[in-house]
N, C-alpha and C positions, 0 to 999 in steps of 0.2 A: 609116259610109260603105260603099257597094257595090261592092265590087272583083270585076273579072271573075277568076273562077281560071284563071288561067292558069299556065304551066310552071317559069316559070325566074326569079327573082328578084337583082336588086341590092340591096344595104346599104352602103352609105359611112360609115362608122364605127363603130368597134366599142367606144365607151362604153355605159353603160346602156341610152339608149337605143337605140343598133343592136343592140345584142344581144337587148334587150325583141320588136326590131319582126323580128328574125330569127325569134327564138321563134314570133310570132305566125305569120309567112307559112309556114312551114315545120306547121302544125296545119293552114293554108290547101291544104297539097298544092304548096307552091312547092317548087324545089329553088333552095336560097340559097345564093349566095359573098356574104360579108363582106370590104371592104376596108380597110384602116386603115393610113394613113400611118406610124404608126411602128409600132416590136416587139412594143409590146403598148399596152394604155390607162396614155395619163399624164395626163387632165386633171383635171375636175371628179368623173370616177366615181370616181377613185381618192384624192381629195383632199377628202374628206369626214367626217361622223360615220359614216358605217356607218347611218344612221335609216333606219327604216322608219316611215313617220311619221302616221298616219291619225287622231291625237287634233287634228292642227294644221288639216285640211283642214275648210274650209264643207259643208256638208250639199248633197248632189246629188250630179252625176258624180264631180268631184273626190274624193269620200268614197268610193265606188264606188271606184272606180279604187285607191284606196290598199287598201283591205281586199284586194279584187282581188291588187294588186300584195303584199300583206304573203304572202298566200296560196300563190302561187304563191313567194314568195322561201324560202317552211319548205316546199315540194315542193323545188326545185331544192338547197336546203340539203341535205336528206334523200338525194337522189339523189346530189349530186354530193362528196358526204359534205366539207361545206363546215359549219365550225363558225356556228351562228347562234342565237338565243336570244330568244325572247320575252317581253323581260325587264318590258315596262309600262312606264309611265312615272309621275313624279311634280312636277306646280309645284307650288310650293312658295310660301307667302303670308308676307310680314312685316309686311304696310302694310295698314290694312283696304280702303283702295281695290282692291290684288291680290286681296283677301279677297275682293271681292265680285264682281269678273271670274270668279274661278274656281267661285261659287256659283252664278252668271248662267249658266256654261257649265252647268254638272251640269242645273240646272232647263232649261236649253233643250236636252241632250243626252244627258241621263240615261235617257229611257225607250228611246232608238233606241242608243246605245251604249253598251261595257261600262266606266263610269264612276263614280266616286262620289266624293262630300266625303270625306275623314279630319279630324278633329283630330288636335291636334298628336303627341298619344300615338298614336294610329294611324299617322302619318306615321313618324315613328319605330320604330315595328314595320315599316314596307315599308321603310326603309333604316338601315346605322347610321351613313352618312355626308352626313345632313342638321344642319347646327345647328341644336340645340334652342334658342339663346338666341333668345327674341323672333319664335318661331315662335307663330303663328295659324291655320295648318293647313293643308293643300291636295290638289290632285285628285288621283286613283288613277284612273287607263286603262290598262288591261288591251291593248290591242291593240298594242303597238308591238312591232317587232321590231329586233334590232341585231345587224348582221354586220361582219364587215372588211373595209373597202373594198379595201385594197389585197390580200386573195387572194381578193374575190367577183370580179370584172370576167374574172380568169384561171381563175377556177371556173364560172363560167357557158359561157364562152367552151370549156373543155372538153368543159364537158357536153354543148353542142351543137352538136360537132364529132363526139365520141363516141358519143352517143347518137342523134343528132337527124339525122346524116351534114350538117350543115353546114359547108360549105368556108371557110376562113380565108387571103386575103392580105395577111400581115403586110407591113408596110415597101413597101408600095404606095401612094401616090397619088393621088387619080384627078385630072386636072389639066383634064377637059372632061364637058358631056353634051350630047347631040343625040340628043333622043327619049329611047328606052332603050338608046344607045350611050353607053358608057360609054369615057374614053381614061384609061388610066394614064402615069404620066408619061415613060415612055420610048416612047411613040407608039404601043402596043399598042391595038387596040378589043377590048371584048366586050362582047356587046351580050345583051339581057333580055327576058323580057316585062313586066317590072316594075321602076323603081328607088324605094328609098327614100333620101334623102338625111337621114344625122343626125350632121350635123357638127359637133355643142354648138356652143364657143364658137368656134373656125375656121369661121366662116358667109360671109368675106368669098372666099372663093376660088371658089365655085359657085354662081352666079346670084345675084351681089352685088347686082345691079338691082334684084331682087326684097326682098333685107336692107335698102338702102337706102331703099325706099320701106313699110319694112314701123315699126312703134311698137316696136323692138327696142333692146335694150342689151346693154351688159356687165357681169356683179358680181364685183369681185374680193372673199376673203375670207379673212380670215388668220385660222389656227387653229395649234393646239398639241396635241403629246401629254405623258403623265407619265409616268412608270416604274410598270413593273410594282408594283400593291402588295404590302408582303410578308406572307408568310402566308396567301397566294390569299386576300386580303378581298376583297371583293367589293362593292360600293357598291349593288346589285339593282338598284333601276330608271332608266332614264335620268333624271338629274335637270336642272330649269332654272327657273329664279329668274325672279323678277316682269317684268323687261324682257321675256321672252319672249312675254307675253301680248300686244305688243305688235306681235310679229312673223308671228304665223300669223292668216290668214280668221277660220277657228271663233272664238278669243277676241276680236277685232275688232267680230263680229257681235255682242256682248252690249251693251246699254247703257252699260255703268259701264266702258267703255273707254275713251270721250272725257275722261271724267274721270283716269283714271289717265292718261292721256297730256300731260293739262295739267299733272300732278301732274310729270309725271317731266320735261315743261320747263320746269316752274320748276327741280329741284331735280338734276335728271342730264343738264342739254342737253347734255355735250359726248358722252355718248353715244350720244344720237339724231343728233349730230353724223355721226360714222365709222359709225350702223346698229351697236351694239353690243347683241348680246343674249347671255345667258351660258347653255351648256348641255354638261352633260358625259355622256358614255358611255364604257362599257367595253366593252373586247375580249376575247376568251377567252385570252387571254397574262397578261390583269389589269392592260394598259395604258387610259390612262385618255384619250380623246380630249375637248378641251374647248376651245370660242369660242363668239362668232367676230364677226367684223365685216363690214360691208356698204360696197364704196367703186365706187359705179357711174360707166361710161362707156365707150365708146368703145374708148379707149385707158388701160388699166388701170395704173397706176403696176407696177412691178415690182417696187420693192422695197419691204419690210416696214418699219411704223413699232413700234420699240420701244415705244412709249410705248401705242399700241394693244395691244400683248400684257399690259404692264403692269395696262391700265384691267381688263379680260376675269379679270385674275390677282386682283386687288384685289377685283372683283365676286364670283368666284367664291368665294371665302372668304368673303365677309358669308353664305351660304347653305349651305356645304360643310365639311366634316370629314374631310379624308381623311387617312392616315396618312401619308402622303409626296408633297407638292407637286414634288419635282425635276422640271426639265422635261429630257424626252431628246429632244424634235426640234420644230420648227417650222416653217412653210410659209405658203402662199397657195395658194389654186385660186379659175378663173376660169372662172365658167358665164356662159350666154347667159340675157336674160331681158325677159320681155313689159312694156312702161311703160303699157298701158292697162288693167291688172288681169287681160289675160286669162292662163291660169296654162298656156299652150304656143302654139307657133304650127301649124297645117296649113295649108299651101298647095300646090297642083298648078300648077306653071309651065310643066308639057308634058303631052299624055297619057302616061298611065300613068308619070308621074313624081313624087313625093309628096315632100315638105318638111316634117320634122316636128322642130323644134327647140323649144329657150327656155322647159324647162322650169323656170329658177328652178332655185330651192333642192331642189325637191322631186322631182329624175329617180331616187332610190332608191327613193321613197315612191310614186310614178304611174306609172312608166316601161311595167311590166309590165300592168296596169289600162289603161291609156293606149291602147296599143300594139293591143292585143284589142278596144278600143272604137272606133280605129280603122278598122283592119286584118283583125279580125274579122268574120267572118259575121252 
């Protein structure tokens, strides 16, 4: 998209993605203030894996964008001396149907990304917290990146305040827009040459008309952490079990998908029931983050179902070896997200007023890629 460079820019929220599209305007020559209702991000950015996730995305932009975004997350890491780790990732095959998704992927992704089959003794050399029982062997991608959500969102957010001179109003509001007039909630205007509204999953407050006539949802999604493991193990690469194949573009695209999907409702329907797919990463503490489940609508139940963490905990084990399953905290977080496959929304409801929400699952993995594909020159 072609944006006039103009002076002075708006950002309405400051998860991933406000801070992505701040980054970007601010390379643009904008001088940008960020708003955000509460003290700092509590939603979807900070209630996640930490992924960086470019092995799950379809081939084109989206792929783009995530390399993009993985790229700039080990500059901003670097910079803002924010711990992060590009640790790979590894699915992991027990059923030869999985087996042959993940062989589907390598041959259709193999010569454009840094990918390959292992057997199972190769698997086991990239982690030593996969079970070996009734292992058949699985992918190695090299490209992912894993940080902690809950001090990236406050790390970013420094950096480009500190470095970048972008302005930050925490515990603001903004409760109107008219043009690029922007009202925060105690009747105040300040007014832009540019706004961007990115208000994840709060979409109903500012140009709801536009939400409601838009193929938008809600995903709520409950996750888990574990204790630190002892003796700083380390599990290396993110690891995620066969349901997973189930849940990202790229493996969907293969053929032997439909078949693994018939497979798994005959014999795992109540997990395609809740959107369960099971995937864990570590943090640089050696805590272990690990779901999750998919419960879309509207209006997202609030509270957590035991029996969903149980299913997640039960799965995770058929595929895992860790040395200590304790769990030390649990939760839900609730993103915004597209029902007609498309993987974000942009819309312009004013001039020089931009809407860029509902990126799914994936605003750590595209945010930054996104944002510059946008908003960029």
């Amino acid at each position: 998209m072609n944006i006039k460079n103009n002076k002075t820019a708006t950002v309405i929220g400051a998860g991933i993605v406000g801070l992505a599209t701040a980054r970007t305007l601010i390379q643009q020559g904008y001088s940008v203030t960020v708003y955000e209702r509460h003290p700092k991000a509590t939603g979807a950015s900070v209630r996640n894996f930490g992924m960086v996730w470019p092995v799950g995305q379809p081939e084109g932009i989206a792929y783009e964008c995530a390399i993009r975004s993985r790229d700039v997350w080990k500059a901003i890491g670097t910079a803002a001396k924010m711990w992060h780790e590009q640790v790979g990732s590894l699915h992991v095959a027990y059923h030869p149907l999985e087996l042959a998704v993940l062989e589907q992927y390598a041959a259709q992704y193999g010569h454009t990304r840094d990918c390959a089959m292992l057997t199972p003794d190769q698997v086991l050399s990239k982690s030593p917290a996969v079970n070996p029982a009734g292992l058949l062997g699985g992918l190695w991608s090299a490209d992912e990146v894993i940080v902690d959500p809950r001090e990236a969102s406050a790390k970013v957010a420094g950096y480009l305040e500190e470095q970048h001179g972008v302005t930050f109003r925490w515990n603001t509001n903004i409760s109107r827009i008219n043009g690029t007039t922007v009202w925060t909630g105690d009747g105040t205007s300040h007014e832009a040459d540019l706004v961007a509204v990115c208000s994840g999953a709060d979409f109903e407050t500012l140009y709801p008309e536009l939400y409601a006539a838009s193929p938008i949802t809600k995903c709520k999604l409950q996750m888990m952490r574990l204790v630190a493991q002892s003796g700083a193990w380390r599990i290396g690469p993110a690891l995620c079990g066969g349901l997973s194949l189930l849940h990202y573009g790229s493996f969907l695209a293969t053929p032997a998908s439909a078949a693994l999907r018939q497979w798994v409702e005959q014999e795992m329907a109540e997990y395609l029931r809740w959107g369960i797919h099971v995937m864990a990463s570590q943090q640089g503490s050696g805590e272990l983050t690990i779901g999750d489940s998919h419960e879309y609508g509207l209006a997202p139940d609030p509270f957590d179902r035991q029996f969903i963490n149980d299913m997640v905990m039960d799965y995770l084990k058929t595929f895992t070896r860790f040395k200590d399953y304790r769990l030390t905290q649990s939760w839900n977080g609730v993103y915004a997200k597209m029902t007609n496959g498309s993987n974000h929304l942009l819309a312009q409801p004013e001039e020089g007023v931009f809407v860029l929400n509902a990126l799914g699952g994936a605003g750590m993995t595209l945010s930054f890629g996104l944002s510059e594909h946008v908003f960029g020159s």
